[in-house]
C-alpha positions as CSV (number, residue, x, y, z in Angstrom):
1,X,-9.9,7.8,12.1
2,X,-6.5,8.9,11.5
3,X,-7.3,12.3,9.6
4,X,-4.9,15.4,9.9
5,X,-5.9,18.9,8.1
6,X,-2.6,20.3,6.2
7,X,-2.3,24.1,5.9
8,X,-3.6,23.9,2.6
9,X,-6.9,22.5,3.0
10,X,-5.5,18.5,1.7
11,X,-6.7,16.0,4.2
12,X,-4.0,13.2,4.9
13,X,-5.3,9.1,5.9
14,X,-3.6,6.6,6.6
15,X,-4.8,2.9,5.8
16,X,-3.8,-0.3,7.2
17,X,-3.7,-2.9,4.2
18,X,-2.5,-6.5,4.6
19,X,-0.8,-8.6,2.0
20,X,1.7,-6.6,1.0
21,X,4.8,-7.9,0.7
22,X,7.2,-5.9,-2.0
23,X,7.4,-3.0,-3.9
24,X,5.8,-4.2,-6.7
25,X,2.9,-4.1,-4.1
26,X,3.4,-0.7,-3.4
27,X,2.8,0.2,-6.5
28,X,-0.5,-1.6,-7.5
29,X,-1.9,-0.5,-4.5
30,X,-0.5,3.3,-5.4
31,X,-2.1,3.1,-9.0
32,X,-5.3,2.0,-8.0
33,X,-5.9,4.5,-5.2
34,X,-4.2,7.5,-7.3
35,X,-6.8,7.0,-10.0
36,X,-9.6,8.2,-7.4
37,X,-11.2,11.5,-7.4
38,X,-9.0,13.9,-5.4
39,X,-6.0,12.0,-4.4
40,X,-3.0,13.7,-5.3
41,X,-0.5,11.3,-3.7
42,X,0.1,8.1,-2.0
43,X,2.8,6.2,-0.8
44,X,2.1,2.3,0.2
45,X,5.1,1.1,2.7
46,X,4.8,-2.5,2.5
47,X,6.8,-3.6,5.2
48,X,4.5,-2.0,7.8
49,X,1.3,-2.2,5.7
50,X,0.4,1.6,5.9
51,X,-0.6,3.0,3.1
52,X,-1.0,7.1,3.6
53,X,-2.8,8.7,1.1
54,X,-3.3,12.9,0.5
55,X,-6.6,14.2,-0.8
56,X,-8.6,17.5,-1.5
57,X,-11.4,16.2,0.4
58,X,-11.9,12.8,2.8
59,X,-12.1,9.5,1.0
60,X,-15.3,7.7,0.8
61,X,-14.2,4.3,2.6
62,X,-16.0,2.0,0.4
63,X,-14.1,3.8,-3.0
64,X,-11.0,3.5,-0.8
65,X,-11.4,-0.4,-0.1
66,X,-12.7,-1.0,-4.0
67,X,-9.4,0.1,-5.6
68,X,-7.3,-1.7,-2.7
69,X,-9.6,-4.9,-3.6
70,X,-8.7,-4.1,-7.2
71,X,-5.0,-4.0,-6.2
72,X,-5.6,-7.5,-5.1
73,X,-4.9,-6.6,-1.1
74,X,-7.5,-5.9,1.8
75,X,-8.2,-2.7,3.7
76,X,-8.2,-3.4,7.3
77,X,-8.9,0.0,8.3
78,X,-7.4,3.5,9.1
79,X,-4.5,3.2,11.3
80,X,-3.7,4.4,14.4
């Protein structure tokens, strides 16, 4: 999994989500994951497909894919 530790205790993922295509993307997918318990910032790149998200605490994969699904995109998995 690609999980990093930051100095002050936020835990960075990165996601791999396909269909993607503009910045209007970005931003439904940034919505939908922002509005989960502990994020406190994402940025969606839709021309590679990552999506890296910061947290207080690791992301419960299955919360993770339900607001991507939401979004109207799939998670294919943590990049690496």
């Amino acid at each position: 999994m690609s999980e990093q530790k930051h100095e002050n205790d936020l835990v960075t993922t990165v996601y791999q989500v396909s269909g993607m295509t503009c910045g209007h993307c970005e931003g439904a997918i940034s919505q939908e994951l922002s509005a989960l318990e502990g994020v406190s910032e994402v940025t969606a790149v839709a021309r590679t497909g990552e999506v890296t998200v910061v947290s207080t605490a690791p992301l419960d994969e299955r919360a993770v894919r339900g607001a991507v699904d939401e979004a109207g995109y799939e998670l294919v998995g943590t990049a690496h």
